[in-house]
N, C-alpha and C positions, 0 to 999 in steps of 0.2 A: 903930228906928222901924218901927210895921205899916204896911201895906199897908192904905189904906183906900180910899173912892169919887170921895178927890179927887189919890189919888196917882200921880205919874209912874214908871212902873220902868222899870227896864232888868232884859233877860234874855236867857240866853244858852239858846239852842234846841239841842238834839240830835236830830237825827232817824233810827233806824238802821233799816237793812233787811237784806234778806240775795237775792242773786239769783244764779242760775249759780256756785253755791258762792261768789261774792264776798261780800264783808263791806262795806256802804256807811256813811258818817257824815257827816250834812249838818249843822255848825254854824251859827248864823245869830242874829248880834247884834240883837234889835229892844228900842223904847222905848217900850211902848204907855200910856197912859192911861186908868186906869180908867173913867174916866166918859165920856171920848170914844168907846176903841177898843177896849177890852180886850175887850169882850164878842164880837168878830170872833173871840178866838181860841177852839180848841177848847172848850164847855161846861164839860167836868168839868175843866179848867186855870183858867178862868174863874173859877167858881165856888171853887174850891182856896185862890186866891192871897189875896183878903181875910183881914186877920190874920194872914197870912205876914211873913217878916221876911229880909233880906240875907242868904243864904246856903244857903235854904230849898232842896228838890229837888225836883219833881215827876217822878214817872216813871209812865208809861202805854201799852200794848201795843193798836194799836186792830186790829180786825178789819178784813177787804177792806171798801172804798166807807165806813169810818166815818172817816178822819179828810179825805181827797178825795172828790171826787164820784166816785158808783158808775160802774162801766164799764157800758158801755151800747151796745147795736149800733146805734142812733140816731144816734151821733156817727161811723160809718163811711161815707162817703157816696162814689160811684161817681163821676170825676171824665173827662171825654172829653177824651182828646188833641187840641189844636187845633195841632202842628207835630211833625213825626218829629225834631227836636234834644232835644224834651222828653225821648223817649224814653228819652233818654242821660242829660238832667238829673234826673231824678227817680229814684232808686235805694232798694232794699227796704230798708226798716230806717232810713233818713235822716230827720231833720226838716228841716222847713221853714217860713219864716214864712209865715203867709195874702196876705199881699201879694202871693205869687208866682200865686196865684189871680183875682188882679185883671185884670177887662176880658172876664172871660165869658161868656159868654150860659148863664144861670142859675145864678149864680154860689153859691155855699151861701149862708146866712144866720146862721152857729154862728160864734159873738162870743167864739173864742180867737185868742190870737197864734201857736199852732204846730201844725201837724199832720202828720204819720208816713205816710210813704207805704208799705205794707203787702203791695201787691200790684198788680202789674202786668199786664196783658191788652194782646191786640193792639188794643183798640178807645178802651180807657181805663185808669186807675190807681184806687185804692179811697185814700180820705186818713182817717185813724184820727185822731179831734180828742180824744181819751180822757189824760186823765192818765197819762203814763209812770204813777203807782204806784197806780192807779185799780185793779187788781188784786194789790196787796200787801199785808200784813200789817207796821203798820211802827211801833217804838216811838219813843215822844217824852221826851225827859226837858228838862227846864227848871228851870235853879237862876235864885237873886234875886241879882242884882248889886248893885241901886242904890236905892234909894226916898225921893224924893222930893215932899213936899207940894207942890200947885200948886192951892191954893182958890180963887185967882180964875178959872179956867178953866170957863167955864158954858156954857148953850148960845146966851146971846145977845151972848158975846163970842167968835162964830164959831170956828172950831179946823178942821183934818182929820180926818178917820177914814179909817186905813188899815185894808183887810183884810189881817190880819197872814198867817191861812194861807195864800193867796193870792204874798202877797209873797215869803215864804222858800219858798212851793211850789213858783216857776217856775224851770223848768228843772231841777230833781231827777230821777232817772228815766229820763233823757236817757241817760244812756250802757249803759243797758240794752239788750237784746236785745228783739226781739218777738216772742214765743212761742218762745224757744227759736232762732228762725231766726237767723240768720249775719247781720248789717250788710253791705250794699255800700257800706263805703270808697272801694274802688279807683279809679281809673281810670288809661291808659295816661300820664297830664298828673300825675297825684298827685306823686309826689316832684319834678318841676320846680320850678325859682326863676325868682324873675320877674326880677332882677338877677345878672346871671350875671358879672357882673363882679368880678377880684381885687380883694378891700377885707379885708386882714388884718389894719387897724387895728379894721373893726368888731368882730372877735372878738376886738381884745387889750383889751379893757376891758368893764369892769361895766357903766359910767356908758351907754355908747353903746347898751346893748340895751334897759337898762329901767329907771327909779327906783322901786328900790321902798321904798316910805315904811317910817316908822317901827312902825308898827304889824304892818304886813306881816312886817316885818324881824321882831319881837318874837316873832309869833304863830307864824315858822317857826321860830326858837331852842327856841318850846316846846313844838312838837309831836318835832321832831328831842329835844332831851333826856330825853322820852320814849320812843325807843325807842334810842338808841345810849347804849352805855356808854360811860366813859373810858379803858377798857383797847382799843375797839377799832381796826381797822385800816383806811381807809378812803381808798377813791378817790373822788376830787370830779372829775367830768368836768367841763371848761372852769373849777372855781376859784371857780365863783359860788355855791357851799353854804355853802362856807367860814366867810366874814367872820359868817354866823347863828347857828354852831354856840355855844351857849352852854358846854357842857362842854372837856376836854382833850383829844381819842383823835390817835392817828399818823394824818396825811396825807399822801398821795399824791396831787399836781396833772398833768392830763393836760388840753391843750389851750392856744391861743394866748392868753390871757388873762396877762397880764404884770402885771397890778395885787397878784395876789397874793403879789409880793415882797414886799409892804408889810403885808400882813399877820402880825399877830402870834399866830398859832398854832404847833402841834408839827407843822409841815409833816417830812416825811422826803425829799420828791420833788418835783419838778417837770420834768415833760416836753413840750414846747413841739410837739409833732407836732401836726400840722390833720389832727383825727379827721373834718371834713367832707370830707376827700377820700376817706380812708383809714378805712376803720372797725377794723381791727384794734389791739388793744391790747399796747402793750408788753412786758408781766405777763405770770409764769406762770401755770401752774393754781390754783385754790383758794389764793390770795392775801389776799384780801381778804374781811372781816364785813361791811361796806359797801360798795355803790356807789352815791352820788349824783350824779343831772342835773338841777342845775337851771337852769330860764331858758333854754334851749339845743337840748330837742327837736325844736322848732318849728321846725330850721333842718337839721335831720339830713334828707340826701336818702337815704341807708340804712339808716333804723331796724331793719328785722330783721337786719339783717347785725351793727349796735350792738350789741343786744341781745342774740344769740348769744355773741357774745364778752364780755360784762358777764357773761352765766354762766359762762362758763367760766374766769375770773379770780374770782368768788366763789366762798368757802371752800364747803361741804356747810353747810346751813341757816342761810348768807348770804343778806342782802337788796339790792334792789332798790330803790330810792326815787327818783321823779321827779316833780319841783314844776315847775307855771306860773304862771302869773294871767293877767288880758283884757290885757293888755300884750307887742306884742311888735313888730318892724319886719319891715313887710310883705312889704316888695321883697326880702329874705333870707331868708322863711319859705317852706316849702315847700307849692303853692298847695293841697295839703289842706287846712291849716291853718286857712286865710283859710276853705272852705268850711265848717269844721264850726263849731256854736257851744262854749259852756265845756266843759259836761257830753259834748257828745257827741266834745270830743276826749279826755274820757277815757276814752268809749267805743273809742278808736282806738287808747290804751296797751293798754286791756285786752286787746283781740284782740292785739296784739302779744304782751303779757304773756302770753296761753295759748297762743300759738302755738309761743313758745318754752321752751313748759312748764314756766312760773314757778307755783310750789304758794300757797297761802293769802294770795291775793291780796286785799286791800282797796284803799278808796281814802276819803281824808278831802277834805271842803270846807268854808273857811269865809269866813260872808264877812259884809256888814254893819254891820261895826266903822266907829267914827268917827275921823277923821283929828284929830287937836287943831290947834286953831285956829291955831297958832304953823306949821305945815305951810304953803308958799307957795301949794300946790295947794288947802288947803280950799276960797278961795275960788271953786274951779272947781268941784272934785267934792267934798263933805264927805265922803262916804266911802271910807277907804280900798281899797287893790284887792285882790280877792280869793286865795283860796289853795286852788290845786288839787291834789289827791297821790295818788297811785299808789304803794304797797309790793307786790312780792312776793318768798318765799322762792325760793333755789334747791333 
């Protein structure tokens, strides 16, 4: 079936850039309607897709300021400290939503949800309301999923118009750098937990940290059989990669997680040590093709000490791989966590990631995707929850 003025599609967005030698990929499920929406998306996509057919591909390389809005010194605007705590709260390189602006006396009037605090002064702060990729160069490819006729949909039987670039635009970007400069992360409260209490049932199981649906489940089996083979050797920190992988490789289980006795893979190991007190690993040197963390960062109070030793248990042009999604329990998370949003805690692997001199770092996201109806949770959230990733080689 084409693709015509009254048809519904579904398409799946790619969007890649390249920044601080990283390699970024935003995938992003949308279902726009020709006749309602489609014209929100890029023009020359717009125009393309009529007469296109299920499987079709667009791909496109747009110049800086042509697929977001241009960067612009207009959206940098000079903001006066009204309490010496701010000082501490607002840190170079962080976003923040606009609400934290509210109740100022002149307060700005720029109608986005997030803005980059950029630079600091003893008198005031500078807040950057510019698209993270408002200075990028960034391609787009879009294949056809779906196509569907839907004629009765006019304009006097009311509908939505979503702005699609808009929608898959926010928060991309985010885990970028600004200009080069260093992110402040830190603070001396960073790695704390707000429940300091022994609870080593919460880490012996899957169920207790996160459900993650079906779809989630799917989409990480297939980005994972894309890049691990079956011959390779692999450690699964805490045991939560596992039950995804859709191919066969040797496993190696490290961490409280007891559920994956029950799994039915080519387990070789299980080691039941609480890497959250200890971050050292059992393993020798150059051990291991893989190591995955997933579901479980978010709860690490010494990530670079983790990480350190993650290389040095990976083989020489071993990787690195670390999944999340917006899901995780608060009270055991370390209170970073809780401050950054999606993107910018991947901005918080990455610095990690170069810190400890991880090479040909990328990171995938995707998100978007619809939960099928038969899901208990559709009727909460239709969409399934998203998927964060971080690779690098040793």
């Amino acid at each position: 079936m084409k693709i015509n003025k009254d048809s519904r599609i579904s398409i799946s967005l790619d969007l890649m850039w390249d920044e601080d030698n990283i390699k970024h990929v935003e995938n992003y499920f949308i279902r726009p309607h020709m006749w309602l929406d489609a014209d929100t998306l890029p023009k020359n996509l717009y125009e393309w897709l009529e007469g296109k057919e299920v499987g079709d591909v667009f791909e496109f390389t747009y110049d800086v300021g042509e697929l977001f809005e241009p960067y612009s010194s207009k959206n940098i605007l000079p903001i006066k400290w009204i309490s010496e705590d701010e000082k501490n709260f607002f840190k170079i390189g962080r976003f923040y939503q606009i609400e934290t602006l509210k109740g100022r006396e002149g307060k700005n009037s720029i109608e986005k949800p997030f803005f980059r605090c950029i630079e600091k002064r003893s008198d005031l702060f500078f807040a950057d309301f510019n698209h993270p990729l408002s200075e990028k160069r960034c391609t787009l490819k879009a294949k056809i999923i779906k196509v569907v006729e839907q004629p009765e949909v006019k304009c006097d039987t009311g509908g939505i118009c979503f702005d699609w670039v808009s929608e898959f635009g926010e928060g991309i970007g985010m885990q970028g750098k600004f200009k080069q400069i260093e992110t402040d992360f830190y603070s001396k409260d960073s790695f704390n937990i707000e429940d300091q209490s022994e609870s080593g049932i919460f880490y012996e199981s899957n169920s207790s940290i996160i459900n993650v649906d079906a779809v989630l489940k799917n989409k990480i089996g297939e980005v994972l059989e894309n890049i691990i083979s079956d011959n390779s050797r692999i450690l699964d920190i805490m045991g939560r990669t596992t039950p995804y992988l859709k191919n066969n490789p040797e496993i190696a289980i490290i961490g409280l997680n007891k559920e994956v006795y029950s799994i039915n893979k080519k387990i070789s190991s299980i080691n039941t040590k609480n890497i959250f007190k200890d971050a050292r690993l059992p393993y020798s040197d150059n051990q291991f093709d893989f190591v995955l963390c997933s579901f479980c960062f978010e709860y690490i109070p010494h990530p670079h000490e983790l990480v350190s030793e993650v290389k040095r248990v990976l083989k020489p042009d071993g990787s690195f791989v670390t999944i999340f999604t917006n899901r995780y329990f608060k009270p055991k998370s370390i209170l970073l966590w809780s401050e950054l949003n999606d993107f910018e805690r991947l901005g918080y692997l990455q610095n990690i990631y170069k810190k400890t001199n991880f090479k040909e770092i990328s990171t995938y996201t995707s998100r978007g995707y619809l939960r099928p109806l038969s899901d208990p949770e559709a009727i909460i959230d239709r969409h399934s929850a998203p998927l964060f990733l971080i690779k690098g080689n040793k």
